[in-house]
N, C-alpha and C positions, 0 to 999 in steps of 0.2 A: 483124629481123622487120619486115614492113610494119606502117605504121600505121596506123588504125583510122581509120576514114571515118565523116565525116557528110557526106549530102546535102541540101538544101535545094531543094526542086520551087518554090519561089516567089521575088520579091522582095523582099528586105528591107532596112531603110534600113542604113547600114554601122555606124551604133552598137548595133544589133542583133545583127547580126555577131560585131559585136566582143565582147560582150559572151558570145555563145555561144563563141568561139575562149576567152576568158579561164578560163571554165567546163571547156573542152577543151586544156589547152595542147600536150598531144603529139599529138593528133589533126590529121586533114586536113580541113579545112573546107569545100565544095565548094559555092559558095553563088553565086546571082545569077545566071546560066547558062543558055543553052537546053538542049533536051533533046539536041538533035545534039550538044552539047558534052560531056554528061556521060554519056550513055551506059557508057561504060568506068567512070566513078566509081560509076554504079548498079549494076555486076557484083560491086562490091569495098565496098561500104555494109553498113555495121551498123546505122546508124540513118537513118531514113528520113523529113524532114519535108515532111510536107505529099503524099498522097496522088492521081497523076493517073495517069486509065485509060491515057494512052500508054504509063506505066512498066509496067504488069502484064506485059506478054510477058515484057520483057526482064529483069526482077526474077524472076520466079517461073521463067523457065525457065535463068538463067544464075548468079544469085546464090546463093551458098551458107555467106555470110557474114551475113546479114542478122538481126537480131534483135528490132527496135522499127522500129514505125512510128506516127508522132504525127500525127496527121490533122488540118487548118488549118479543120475545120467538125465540127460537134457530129453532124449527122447522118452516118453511115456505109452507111447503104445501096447507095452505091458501090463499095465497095469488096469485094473476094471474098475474104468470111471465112472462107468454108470452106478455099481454097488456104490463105490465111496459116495459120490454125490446124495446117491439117498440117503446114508448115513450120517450126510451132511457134515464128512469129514474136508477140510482145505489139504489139499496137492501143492506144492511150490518143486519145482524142475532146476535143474544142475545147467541150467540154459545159459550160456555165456561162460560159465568154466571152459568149454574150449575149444575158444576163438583164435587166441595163441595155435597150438597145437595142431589142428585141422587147418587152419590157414595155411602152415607151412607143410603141413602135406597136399593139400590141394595143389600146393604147386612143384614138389617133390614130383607131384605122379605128371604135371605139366609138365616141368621140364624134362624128365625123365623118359618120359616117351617122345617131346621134340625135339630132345641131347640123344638119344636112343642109349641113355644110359643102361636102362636095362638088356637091351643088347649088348650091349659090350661087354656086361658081367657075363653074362651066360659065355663072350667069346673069351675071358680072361681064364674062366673056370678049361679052357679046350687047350688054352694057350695058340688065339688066334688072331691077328694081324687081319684088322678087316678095315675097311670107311664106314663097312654097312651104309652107303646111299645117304651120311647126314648131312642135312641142308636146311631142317625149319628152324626158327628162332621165332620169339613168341613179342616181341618190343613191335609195339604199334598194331598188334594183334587187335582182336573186338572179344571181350570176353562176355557169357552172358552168365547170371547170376542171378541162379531161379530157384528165392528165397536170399530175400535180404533182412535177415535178424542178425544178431552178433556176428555170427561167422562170417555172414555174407558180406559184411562191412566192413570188415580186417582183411579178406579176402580182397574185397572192393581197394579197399586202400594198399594194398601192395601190389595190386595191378597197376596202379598209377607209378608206381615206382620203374616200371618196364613201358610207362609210356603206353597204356595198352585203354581201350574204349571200352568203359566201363558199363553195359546195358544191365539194367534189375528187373526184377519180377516179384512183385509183394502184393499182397493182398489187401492191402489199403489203397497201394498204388500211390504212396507219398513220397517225394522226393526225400534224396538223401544225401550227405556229401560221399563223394568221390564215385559217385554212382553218374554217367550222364545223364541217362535218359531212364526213367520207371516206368514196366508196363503194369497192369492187372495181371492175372491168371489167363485172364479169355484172350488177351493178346498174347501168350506166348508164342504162337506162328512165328510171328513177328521179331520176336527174338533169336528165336532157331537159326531162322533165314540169314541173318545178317551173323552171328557170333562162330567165331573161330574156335572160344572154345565156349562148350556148356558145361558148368559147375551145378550140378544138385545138391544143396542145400536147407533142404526140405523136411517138416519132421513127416510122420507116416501119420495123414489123416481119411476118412472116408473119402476126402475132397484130393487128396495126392497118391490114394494106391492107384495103381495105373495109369497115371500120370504120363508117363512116358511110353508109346506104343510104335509099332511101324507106324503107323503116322505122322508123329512127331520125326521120329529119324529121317523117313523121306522128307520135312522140311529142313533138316539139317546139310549143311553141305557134305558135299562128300569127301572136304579135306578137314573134318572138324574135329575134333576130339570130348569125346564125352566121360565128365569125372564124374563120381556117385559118393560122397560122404551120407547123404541123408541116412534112406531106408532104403534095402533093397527090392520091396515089393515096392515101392513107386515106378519102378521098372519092369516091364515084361521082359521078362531074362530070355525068353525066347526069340523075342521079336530084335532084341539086341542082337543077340546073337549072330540072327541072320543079316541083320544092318551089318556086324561085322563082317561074317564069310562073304558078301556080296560086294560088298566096299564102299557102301552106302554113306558109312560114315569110317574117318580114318583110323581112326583107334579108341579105347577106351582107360580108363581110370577107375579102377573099383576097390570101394572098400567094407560093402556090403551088397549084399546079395538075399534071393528069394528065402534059402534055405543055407542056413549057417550051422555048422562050418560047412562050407563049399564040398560040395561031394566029389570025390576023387576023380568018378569019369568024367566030370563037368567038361567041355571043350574051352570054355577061357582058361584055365591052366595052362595052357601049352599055346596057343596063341601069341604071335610073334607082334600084334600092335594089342596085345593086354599088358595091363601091372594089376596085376591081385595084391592086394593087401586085408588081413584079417580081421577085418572090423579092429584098429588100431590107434585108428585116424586121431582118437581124442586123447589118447594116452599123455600122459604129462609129470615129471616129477611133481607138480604143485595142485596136481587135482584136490587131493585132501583139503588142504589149506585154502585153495579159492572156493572150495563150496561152503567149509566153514566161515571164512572171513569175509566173503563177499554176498554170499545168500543167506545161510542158516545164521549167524548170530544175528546182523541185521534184523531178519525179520522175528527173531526171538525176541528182541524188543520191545517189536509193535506188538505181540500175542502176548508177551505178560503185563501189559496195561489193557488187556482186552480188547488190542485193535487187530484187525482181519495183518496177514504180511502181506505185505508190499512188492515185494522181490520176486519175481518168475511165480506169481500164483496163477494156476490154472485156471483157464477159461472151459468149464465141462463142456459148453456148445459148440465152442470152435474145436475142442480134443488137441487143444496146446497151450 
């Protein structure tokens, strides 16, 4: 009988590897590689890590072995759930890898724009002697946090650290610690209204593209600050926009956007209350290793006793 395949669509360092081989010992390992190289090995894959659109042809119209595929990013919107589903292959997502990471940029681009530190660099780059008008500090602040999964939670809990009123928004609408008060989805108004700053922490589902429209901004205040980790189609980039030029809402935080990489004439480039950052948010020296050791071997466990994984497995109805 042929042996059972793992491939790996990424680089990884070789004690990583190793480490997945030791976990697999009769299996073939097919790791580190271009895509011209493995072609054949993606025909003949059971498990699939790390998800790229080049592979979709060739997987979904040739393979008939495939069974899990582990995705190297928390968001999925890439990927074509409905094929896999029919194929009745299981998704488990890179969800929780970075919590760390994005926490501490979420408030990177908070403080940053309430220290107006990004002003000041651009004044350091002129060699200029300004106050630039600073005066917010964000302690005792109302933040809101729409989407409380991992991120939003670590997020949640170092807001408390500044003393700050912690509002959620989840789709169960289940309490959580260091969250005060949880709305549903259909109350967000509610949340706008009241929160100083708005963190998006959302994956991009049917239920979250557009999500955020004039609308919503006219209920935001007009001294609020809006940060965007999720997706950037959750946002109408237009309607931002103009919430910006008008002063609807006081500044923004972004680290993704409609269309990446950001097009150069874009107007938040050069905008004096933006921080662009390039979809970075999640970067981490320890990505590797928390998707290995926290998601993928775990749930390797449950699937070679033949039990479904456990770990960030996809829900195909919800599209997370």
């Amino acid at each position: 009988m042929d042996k059972r395949t793992l491939v790996m669509n990424m680089d990884l360092k070789e004690a990583h590897v190793n480490r997945i081989q030791q976990a697999l010992p009769n299996w073939r390992i097919v790791a580190n590689k271009e895509l011209e190289e493995v072609r054949d090995d993606l025909k003949e894959a059971e498990i699939i890590l790390h998800w790229k659109k080049a592979i979709e042809p060739i997987v979904l119209a040739e393979n008939k072995r495939l069974k899990w595929v582990q995705t190297w990013s928390a968001g999925i919107d890439n990927l074509p759930l409905i094929k896999l589903q029919q194929h009745n292959v299981l998704v488990t997502s890179a969800n929780g890898v970075h919590a760390y990471p994005i926490s501490e940029t979420i408030f990177a681009l908070i403080l940053g724009l309430t220290r107006k530190i990004h002003t000041y660099v651009r004044q350091q780059q002129e060699k200029k002697w300004y106050h630039a008008r600073l005066k917010q500090e964000i302690h005792h602040k109302t933040i809101g946090i729409i989407g409380v999964g991992a991120i939003g939670l670590e997020t949640a809990k170092i807001a408390k650290a500044f003393g700050m009123k912690v509002l959620g928004v989840r789709h169960s609408g289940k309490p959580t610690d260091y969250v005060d008060q949880m709305y549903k989805p259909e109350q967000l108004d509610q949340v706008l209204s009241q929160s100083d700053f708005v963190v998006i922490t959302l994956p991009l589902t049917d239920a979250t593209r557009n999500m955020f429209t004039a609308t919503q901004f006219k209920r935001m205040k007009d001294s609020a600050i809006l940060i965007n980790i999720g997706r950037g189609a959750i946002v109408n980039e237009g309607d931002l926009l103009q919430a910006l030029q008008q002063n609807e809402i006081a500044g923004a935080g972004l680290d993704v956007f409609a269309s990446e990489p950001l097009p150069a004439n874009s107007p938040l480039w050069e905008m004096e209350n933006v921080i662009v950052t390039p979809h970075t948010a999640g970067s981490t020296e320890h990505y590797d290793e928390r998707v290995i050791d926290d998601i993928f071997l775990p749930n390797l466990q449950h699937y070679l006793k033949g039990e479904i994984p456990t770990v960030n497995l996809v829900n195909f109805e919800k599209g997370y």
